[in-house]
DONUTOR-915910 format. One record per residue (C-alpha): residue number from 1; residue in one letter; x, y, z. Coordinates in steps of 0.1 Angstrom, whole numbers, plus 5000, padded with zeros to 4 digits. Layout:
<recs>
<rec num="NUM" residuo="a" xx="X" yy="Y" zz="Z"/>
...
</recs>
This chain:
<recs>
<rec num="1" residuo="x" xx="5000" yy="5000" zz="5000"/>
<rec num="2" residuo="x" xx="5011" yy="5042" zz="4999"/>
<rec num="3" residuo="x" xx="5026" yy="5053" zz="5021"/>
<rec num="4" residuo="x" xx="5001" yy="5067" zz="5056"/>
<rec num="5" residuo="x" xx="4989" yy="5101" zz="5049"/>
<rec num="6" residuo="x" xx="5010" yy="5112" zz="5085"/>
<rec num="7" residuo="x" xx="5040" yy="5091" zz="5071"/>
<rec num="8" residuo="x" xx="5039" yy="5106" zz="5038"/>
<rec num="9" residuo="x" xx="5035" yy="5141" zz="5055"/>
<rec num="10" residuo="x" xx="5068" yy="5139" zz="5076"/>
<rec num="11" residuo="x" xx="5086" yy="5124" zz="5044"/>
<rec num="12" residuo="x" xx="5076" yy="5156" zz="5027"/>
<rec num="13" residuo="x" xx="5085" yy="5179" zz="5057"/>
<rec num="14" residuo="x" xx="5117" yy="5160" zz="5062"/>
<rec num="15" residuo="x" xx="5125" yy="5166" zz="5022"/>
<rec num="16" residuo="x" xx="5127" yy="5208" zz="5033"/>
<rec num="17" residuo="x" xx="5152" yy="5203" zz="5064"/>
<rec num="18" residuo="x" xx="5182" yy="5223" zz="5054"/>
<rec num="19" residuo="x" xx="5205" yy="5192" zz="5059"/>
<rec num="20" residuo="x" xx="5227" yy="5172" zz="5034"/>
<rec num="21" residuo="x" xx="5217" yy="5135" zz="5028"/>
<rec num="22" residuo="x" xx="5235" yy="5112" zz="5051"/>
<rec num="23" residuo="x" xx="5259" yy="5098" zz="5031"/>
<rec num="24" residuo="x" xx="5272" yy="5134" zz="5031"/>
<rec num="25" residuo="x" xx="5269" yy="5141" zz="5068"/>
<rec num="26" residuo="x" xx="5303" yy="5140" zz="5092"/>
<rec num="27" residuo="x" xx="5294" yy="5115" zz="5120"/>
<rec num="28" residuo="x" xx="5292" yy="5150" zz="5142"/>
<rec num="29" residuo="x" xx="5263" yy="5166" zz="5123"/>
<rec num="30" residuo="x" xx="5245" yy="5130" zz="5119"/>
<rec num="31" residuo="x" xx="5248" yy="5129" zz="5156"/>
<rec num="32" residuo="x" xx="5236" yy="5167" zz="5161"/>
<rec num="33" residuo="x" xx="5207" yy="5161" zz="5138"/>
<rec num="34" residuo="x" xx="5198" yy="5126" zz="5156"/>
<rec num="35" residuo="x" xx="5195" yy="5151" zz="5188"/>
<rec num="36" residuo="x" xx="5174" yy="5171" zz="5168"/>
<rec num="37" residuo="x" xx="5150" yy="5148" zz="5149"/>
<rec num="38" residuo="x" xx="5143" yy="5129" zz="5186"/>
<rec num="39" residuo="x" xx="5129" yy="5158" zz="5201"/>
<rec num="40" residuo="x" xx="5102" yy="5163" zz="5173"/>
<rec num="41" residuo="x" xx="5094" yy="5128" zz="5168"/>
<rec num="42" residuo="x" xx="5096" yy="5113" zz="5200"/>
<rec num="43" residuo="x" xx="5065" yy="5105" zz="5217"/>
<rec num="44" residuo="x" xx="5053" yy="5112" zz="5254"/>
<rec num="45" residuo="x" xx="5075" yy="5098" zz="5286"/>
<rec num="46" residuo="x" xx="5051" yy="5071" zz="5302"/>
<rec num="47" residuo="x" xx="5053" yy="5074" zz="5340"/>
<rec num="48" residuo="x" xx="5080" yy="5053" zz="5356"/>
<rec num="49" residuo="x" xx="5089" yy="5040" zz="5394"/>
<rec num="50" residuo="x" xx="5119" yy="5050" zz="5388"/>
<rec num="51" residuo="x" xx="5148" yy="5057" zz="5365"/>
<rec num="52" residuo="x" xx="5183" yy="5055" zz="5376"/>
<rec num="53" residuo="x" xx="5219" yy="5057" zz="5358"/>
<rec num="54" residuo="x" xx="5243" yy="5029" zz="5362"/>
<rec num="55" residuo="x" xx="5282" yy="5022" zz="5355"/>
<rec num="56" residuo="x" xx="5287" yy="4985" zz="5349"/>
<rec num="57" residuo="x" xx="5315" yy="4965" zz="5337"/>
<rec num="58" residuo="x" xx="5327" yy="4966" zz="5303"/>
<rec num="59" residuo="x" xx="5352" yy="4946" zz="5283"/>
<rec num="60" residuo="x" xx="5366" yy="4981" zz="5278"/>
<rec num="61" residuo="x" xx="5361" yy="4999" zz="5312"/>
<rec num="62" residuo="x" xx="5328" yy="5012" zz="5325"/>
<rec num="63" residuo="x" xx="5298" yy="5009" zz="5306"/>
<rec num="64" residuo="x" xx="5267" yy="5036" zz="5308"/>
<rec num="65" residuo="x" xx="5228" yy="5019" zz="5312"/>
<rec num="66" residuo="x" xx="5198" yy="5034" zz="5325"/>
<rec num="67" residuo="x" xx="5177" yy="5012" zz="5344"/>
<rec num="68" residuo="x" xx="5140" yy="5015" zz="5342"/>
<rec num="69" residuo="x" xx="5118" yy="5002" zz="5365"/>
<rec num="70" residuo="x" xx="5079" yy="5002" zz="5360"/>
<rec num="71" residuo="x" xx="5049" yy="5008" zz="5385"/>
<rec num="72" residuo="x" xx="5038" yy="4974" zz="5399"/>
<rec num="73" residuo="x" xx="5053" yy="4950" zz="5421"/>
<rec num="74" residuo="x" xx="5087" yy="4933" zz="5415"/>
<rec num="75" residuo="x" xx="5096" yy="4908" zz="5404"/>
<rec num="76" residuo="x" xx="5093" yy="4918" zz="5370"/>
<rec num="77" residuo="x" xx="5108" yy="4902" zz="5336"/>
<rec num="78" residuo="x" xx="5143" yy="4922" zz="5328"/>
<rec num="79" residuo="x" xx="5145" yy="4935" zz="5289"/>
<rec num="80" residuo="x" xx="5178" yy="4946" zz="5279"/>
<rec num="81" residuo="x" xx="5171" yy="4972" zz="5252"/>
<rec num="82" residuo="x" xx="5201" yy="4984" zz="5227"/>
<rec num="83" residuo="x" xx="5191" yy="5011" zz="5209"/>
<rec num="84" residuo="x" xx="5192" yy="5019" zz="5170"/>
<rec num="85" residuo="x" xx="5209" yy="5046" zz="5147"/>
<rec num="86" residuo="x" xx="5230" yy="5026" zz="5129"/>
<rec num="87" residuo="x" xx="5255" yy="5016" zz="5162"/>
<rec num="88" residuo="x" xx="5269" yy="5055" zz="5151"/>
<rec num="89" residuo="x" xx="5244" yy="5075" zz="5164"/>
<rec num="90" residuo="x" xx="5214" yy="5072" zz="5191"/>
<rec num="91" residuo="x" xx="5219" yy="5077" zz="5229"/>
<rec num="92" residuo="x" xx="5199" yy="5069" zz="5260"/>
<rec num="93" residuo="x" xx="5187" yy="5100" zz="5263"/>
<rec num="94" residuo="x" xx="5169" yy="5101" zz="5222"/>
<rec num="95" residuo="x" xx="5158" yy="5060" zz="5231"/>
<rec num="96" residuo="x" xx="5144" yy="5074" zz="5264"/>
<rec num="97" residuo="x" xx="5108" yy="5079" zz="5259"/>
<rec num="98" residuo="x" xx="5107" yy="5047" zz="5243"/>
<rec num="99" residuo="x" xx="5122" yy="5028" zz="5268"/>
<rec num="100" residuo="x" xx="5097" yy="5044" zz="5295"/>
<rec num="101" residuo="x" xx="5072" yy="5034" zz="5272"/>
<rec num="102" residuo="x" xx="5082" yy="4996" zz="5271"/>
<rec num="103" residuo="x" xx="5086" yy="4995" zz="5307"/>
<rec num="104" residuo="x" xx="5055" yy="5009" zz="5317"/>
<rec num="105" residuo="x" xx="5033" yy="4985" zz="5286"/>
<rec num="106" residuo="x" xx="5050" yy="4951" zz="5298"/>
<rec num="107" residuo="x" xx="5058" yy="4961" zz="5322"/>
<rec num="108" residuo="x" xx="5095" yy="4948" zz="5331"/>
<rec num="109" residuo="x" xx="5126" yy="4963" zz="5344"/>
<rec num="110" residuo="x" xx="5139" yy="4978" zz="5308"/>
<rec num="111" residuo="x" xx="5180" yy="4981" zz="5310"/>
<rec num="112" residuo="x" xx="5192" yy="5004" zz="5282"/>
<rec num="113" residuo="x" xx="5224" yy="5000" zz="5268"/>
<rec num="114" residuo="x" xx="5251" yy="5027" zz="5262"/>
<rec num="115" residuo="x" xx="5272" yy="5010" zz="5240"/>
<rec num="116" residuo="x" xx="5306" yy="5021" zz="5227"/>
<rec num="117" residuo="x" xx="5296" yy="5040" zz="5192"/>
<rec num="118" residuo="x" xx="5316" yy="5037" zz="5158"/>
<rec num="119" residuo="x" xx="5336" yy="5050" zz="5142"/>
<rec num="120" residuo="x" xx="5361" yy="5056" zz="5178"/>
<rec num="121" residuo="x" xx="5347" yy="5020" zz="5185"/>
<rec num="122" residuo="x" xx="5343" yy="5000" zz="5154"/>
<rec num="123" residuo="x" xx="5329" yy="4960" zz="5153"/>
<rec num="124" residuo="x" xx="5333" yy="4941" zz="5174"/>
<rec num="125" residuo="x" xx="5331" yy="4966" zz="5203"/>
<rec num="126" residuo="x" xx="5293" yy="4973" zz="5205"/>
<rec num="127" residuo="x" xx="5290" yy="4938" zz="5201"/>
<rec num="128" residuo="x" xx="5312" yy="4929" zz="5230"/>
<rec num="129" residuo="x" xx="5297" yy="4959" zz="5248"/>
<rec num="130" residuo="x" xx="5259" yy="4944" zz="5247"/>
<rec num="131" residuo="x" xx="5271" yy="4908" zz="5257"/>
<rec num="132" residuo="x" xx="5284" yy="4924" zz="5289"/>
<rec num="133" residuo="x" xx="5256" yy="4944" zz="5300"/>
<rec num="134" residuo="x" xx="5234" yy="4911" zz="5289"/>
<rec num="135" residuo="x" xx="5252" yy="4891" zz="5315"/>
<rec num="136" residuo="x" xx="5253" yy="4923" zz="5336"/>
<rec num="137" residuo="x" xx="5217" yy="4923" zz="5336"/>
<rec num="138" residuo="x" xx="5213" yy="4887" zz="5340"/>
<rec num="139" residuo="x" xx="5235" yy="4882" zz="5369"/>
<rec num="140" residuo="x" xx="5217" yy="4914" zz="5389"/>
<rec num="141" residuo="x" xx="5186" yy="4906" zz="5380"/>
<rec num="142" residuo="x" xx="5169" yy="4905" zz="5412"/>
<rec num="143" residuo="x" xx="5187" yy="4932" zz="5425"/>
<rec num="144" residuo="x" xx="5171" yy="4951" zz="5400"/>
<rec num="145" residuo="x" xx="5141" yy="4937" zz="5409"/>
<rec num="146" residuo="x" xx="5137" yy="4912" zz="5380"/>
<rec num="147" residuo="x" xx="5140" yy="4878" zz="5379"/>
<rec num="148" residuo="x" xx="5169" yy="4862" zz="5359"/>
<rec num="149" residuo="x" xx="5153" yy="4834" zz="5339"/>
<rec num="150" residuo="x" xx="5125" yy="4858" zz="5325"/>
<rec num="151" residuo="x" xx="5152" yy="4877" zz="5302"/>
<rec num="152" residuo="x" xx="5146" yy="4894" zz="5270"/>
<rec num="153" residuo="x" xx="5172" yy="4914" zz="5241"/>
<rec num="154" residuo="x" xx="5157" yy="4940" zz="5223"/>
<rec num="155" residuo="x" xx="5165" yy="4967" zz="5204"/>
<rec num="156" residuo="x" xx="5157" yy="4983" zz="5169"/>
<rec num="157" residuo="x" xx="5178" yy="4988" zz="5135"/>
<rec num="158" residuo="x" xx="5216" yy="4984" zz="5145"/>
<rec num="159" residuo="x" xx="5203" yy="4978" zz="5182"/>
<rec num="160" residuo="x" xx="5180" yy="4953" zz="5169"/>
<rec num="161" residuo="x" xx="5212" yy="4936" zz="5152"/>
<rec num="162" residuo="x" xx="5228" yy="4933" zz="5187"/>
<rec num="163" residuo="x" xx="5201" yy="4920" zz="5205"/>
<rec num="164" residuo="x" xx="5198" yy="4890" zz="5173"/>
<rec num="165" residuo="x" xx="5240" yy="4889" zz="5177"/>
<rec num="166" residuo="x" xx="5236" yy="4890" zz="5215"/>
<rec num="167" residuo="x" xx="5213" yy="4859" zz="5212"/>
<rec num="168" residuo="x" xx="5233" yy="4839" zz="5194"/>
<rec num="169" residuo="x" xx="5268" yy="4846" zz="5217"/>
<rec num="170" residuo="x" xx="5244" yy="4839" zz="5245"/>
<rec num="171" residuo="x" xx="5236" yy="4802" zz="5232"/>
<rec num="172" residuo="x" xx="5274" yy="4798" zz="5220"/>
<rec num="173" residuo="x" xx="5287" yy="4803" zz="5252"/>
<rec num="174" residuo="x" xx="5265" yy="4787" zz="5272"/>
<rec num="175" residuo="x" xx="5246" yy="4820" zz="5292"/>
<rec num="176" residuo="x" xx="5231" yy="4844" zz="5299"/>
<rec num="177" residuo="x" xx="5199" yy="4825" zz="5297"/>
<rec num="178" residuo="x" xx="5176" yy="4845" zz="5269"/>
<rec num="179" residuo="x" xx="5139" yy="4836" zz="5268"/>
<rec num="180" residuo="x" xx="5129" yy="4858" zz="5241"/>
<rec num="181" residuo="x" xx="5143" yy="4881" zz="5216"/>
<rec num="182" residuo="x" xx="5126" yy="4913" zz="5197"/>
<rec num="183" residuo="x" xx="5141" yy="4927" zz="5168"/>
<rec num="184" residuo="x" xx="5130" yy="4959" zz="5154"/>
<rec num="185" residuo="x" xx="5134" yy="4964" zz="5117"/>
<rec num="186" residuo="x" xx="5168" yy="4953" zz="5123"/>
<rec num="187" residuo="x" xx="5202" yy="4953" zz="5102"/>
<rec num="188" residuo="x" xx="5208" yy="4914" zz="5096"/>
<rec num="189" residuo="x" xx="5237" yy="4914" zz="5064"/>
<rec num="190" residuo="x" xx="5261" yy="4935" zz="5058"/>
<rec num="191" residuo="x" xx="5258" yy="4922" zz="5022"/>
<rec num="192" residuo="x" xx="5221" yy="4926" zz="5011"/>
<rec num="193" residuo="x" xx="5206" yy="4921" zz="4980"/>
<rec num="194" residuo="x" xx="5171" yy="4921" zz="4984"/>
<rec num="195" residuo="x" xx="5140" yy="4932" zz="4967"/>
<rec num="196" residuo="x" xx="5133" yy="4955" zz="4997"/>
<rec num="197" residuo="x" xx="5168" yy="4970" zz="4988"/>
<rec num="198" residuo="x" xx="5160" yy="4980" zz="4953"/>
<rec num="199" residuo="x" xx="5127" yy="4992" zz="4953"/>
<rec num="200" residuo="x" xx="5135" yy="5012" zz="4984"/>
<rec num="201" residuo="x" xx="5170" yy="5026" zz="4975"/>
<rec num="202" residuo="x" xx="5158" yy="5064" zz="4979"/>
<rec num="203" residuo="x" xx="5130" yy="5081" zz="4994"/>
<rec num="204" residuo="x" xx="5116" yy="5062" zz="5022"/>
<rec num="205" residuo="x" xx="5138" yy="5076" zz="5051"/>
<rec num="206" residuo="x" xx="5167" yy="5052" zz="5054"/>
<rec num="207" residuo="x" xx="5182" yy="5048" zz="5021"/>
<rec num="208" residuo="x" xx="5204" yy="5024" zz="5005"/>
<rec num="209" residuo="x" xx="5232" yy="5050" zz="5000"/>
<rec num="210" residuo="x" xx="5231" yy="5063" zz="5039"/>
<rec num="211" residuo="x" xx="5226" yy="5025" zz="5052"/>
<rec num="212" residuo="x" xx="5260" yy="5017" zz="5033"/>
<rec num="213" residuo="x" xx="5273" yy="5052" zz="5052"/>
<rec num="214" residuo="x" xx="5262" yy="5031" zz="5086"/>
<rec num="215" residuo="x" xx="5281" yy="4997" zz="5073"/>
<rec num="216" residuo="x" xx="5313" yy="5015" zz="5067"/>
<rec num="217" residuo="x" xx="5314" yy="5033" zz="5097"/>
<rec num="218" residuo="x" xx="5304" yy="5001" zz="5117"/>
<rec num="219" residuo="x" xx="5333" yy="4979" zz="5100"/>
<rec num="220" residuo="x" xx="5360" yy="4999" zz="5087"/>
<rec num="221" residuo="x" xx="5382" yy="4973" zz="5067"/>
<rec num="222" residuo="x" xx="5364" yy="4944" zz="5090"/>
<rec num="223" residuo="x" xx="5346" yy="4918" zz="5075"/>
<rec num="224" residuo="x" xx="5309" yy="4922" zz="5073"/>
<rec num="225" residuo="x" xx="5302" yy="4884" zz="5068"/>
<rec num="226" residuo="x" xx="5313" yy="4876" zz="5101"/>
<rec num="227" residuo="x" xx="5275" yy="4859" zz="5120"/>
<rec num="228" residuo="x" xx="5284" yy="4886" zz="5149"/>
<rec num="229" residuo="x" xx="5279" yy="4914" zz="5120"/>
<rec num="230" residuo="x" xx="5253" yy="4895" zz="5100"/>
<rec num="231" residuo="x" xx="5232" yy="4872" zz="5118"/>
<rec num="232" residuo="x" xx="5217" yy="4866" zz="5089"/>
<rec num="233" residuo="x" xx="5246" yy="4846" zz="5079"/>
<rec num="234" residuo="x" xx="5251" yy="4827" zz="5108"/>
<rec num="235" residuo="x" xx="5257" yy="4789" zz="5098"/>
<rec num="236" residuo="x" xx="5226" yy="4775" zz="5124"/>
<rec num="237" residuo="x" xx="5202" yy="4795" zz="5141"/>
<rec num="238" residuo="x" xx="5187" yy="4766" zz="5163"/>
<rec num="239" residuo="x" xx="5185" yy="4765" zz="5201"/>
<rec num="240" residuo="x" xx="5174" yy="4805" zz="5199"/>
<rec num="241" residuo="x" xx="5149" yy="4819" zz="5220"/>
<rec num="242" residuo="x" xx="5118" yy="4827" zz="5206"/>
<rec num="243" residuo="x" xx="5111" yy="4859" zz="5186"/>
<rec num="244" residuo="x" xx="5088" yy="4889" zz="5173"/>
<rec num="245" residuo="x" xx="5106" yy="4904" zz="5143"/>
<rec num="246" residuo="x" xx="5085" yy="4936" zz="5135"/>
<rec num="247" residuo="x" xx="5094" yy="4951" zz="5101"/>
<rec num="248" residuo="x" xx="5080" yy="4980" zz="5081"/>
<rec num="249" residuo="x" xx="5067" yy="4976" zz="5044"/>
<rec num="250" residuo="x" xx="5083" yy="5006" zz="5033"/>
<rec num="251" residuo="x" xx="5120" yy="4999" zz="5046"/>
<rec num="252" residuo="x" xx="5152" yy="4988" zz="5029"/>
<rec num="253" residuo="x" xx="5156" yy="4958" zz="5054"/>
<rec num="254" residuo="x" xx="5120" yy="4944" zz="5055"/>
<rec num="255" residuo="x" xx="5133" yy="4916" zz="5033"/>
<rec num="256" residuo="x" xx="5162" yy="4906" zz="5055"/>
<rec num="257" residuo="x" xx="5140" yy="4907" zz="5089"/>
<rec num="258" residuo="x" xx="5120" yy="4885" zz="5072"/>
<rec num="259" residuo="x" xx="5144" yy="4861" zz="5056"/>
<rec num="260" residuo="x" xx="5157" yy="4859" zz="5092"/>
<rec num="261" residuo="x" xx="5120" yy="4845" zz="5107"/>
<rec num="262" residuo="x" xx="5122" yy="4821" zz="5077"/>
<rec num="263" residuo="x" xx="5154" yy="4807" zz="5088"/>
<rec num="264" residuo="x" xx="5143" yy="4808" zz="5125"/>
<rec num="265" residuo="x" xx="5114" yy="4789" zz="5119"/>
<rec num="266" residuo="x" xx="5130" yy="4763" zz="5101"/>
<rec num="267" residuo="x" xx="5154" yy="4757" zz="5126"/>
<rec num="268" residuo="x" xx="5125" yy="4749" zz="5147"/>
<rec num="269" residuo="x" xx="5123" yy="4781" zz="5167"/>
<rec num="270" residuo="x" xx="5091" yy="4799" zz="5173"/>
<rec num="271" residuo="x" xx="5096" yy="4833" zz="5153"/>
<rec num="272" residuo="x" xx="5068" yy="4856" zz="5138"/>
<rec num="273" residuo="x" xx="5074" yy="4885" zz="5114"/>
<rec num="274" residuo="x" xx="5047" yy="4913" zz="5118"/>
<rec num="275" residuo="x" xx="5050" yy="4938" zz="5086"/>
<rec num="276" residuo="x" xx="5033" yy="4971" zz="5091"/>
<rec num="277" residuo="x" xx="5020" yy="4985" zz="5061"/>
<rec num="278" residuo="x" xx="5022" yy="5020" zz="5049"/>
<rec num="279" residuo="x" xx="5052" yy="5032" zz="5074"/>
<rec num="280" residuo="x" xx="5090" yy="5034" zz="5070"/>
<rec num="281" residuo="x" xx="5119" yy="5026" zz="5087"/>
<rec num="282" residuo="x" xx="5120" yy="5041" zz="5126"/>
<rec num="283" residuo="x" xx="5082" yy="5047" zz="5130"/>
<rec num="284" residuo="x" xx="5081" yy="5029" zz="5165"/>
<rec num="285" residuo="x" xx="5103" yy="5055" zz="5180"/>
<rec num="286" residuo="x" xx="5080" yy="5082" zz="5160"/>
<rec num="287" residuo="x" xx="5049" yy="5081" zz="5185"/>
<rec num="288" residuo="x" xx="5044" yy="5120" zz="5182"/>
<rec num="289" residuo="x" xx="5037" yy="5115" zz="5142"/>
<rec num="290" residuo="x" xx="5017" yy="5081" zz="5140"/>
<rec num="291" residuo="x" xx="4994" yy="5058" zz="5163"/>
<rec num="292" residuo="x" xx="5007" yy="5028" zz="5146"/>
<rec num="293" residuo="x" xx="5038" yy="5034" zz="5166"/>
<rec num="294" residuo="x" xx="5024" yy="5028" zz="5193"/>
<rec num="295" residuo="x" xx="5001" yy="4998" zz="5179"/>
<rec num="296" residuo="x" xx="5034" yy="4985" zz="5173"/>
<rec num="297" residuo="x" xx="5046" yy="4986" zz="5208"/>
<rec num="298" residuo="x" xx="5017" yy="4972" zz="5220"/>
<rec num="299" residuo="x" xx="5024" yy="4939" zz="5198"/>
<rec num="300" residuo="x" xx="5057" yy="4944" zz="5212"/>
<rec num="301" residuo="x" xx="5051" yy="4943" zz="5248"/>
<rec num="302" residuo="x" xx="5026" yy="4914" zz="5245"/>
<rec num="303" residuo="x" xx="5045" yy="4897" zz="5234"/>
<rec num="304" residuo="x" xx="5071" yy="4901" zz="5255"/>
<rec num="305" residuo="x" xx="5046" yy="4896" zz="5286"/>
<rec num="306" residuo="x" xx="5036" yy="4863" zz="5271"/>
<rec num="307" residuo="x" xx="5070" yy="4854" zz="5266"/>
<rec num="308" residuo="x" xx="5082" yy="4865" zz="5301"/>
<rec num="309" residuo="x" xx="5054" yy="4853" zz="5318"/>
<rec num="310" residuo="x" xx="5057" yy="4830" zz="5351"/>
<rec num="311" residuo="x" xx="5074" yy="4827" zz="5388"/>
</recs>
């Protein structure tokens, strides 16, 4: 289908920004305008318990996550969120609102991740980051007031990579224990050649030129094969936790979400793919513009409450 009316709209309003496209940004001004786009876009912060900045151990030093914890009575399921923006941009503070919001519709103790960002930290570092503060997460879970075996990674585009990269290493090396994963329209191959690619090249939000921007600041001169910078590529995804895989019809990496599911599924594990028509890539953090955001995060957090369910 076209693209929503409110989708469409912001497309249009987007198109007279005085900015160049991404592909011709400096990481710097990408950043700055990230700063800038959240605070328009971003919804509402849901009310909260309580929100509290944390220093936890890193494989590089201390590493930055903002605990949220929702109204209700612990114990809770724990979901370790990484956030998107193409593992360049995006901070706790643009992901916040969201995060509130996924706390507060579970609701669960929502750790958010403040991963080291490329290019001054290339692959694998933001993969090694999100392992730690998964096992972080895991192994304080009930001093958090969670409960350790009712674990969930999530995150959306490059943070939705993570949480699918985070998965795997997680079943690899024996823990942390991972009960469910969400991926939000997330990157899965470095090397895509899918339909969604071409027809969605230009003019949809993310485009193929400024996703390519993303992959070279992500890898340098590393190899983007690798499974822990292409899940999709991974030789066996069996033994995975369960999954929601939400994609967007108008998106450059709807195909690969949903090649993932498909490989997911026939490895036996229970993995659905929910395409949203008429929206683009990003339109779950954009709650201010559309209500299918927030359909979408309602899917989300039944999901997870289904998933997470139990003593």
């Amino acid at each position: 289908m076209a693209l929503l009316p409110e989708i469409q709209a912001l497309l249009d309003r987007m198109d007279g920004w005085d900015r160049p496209p991404l592909e011709e940004q400096s990481v710097e001004q990408a950043r700055a305008f990230h700063v800038q786009d959240a605070a328009v876009l971003n919804g509402p912060a849901a009310p909260v318990a309580a929100v509290e900045d944390q220093m936890v151990p890193g494989p590089a030093g201390e590493l930055p996550v903002r605990v949220y914890t929702p109204e209700g009575s612990p114990p809770f399921p724990v979901v370790v969120w990484f956030h998107g923006g193409g593992w360049v941009v995006g901070t706790l503070d643009t992901y916040d609102p969201l995060c509130r919001a996924l706390a507060a519709a579970v609701p669960a103790v929502v750790v958010s991740v403040g991963y080291r960002l490329a290019p001054e930290h290339r692959w694998p570092a933001a993969v090694e980051d999100a392992y730690a503060a998964t096992l972080w997460a895991s192994r304080n879970a009930a001093r958090l007031g969670g409960v350790q075996h009712r674990l969930a990674v999530a995150g959306d585009s490059a943070g939705g990579n993570l949480a699918a990269v985070v998965a795997l290493g997680a079943r690899d090396r024996g823990g942390p224990r991972v009960a469910f994963q969400l991926l939000v329209y997330p990157v899965l191959d470095a090397t895509a050649e899918t339909a969604s690619w071409r027809e969605h090249a230009e003019g949809f939000h993310l485009t193929a030129a400024g996703m390519r921007w993303y992959w070279a600041h992500y890898l340098g001169q590393a190899d983007g094969a690798a499974p822990d910078a292409s899940p999709l590529r991974a030789a066996f995804v069996g033994g995975l936790p369960p999954a929601l895989v939400i994609g967007a019809e108008h998106d450059i990496l709807r195909d690969e979400g949903e090649a993932y599911t498909a490989r997911l599924a026939e490895a036996g594990v229970a993995a659905t793919a929910t395409r949203y028509p008429g929206v683009v890539h990003g339109f779950l953090r954009w709650r201010a513009v559309t209500p299918v955001a927030d359909t979408a995060l309602e899917e989300a957090a039944t999901a997870l409450r289904w998933a997470l369910a139990g003593p």
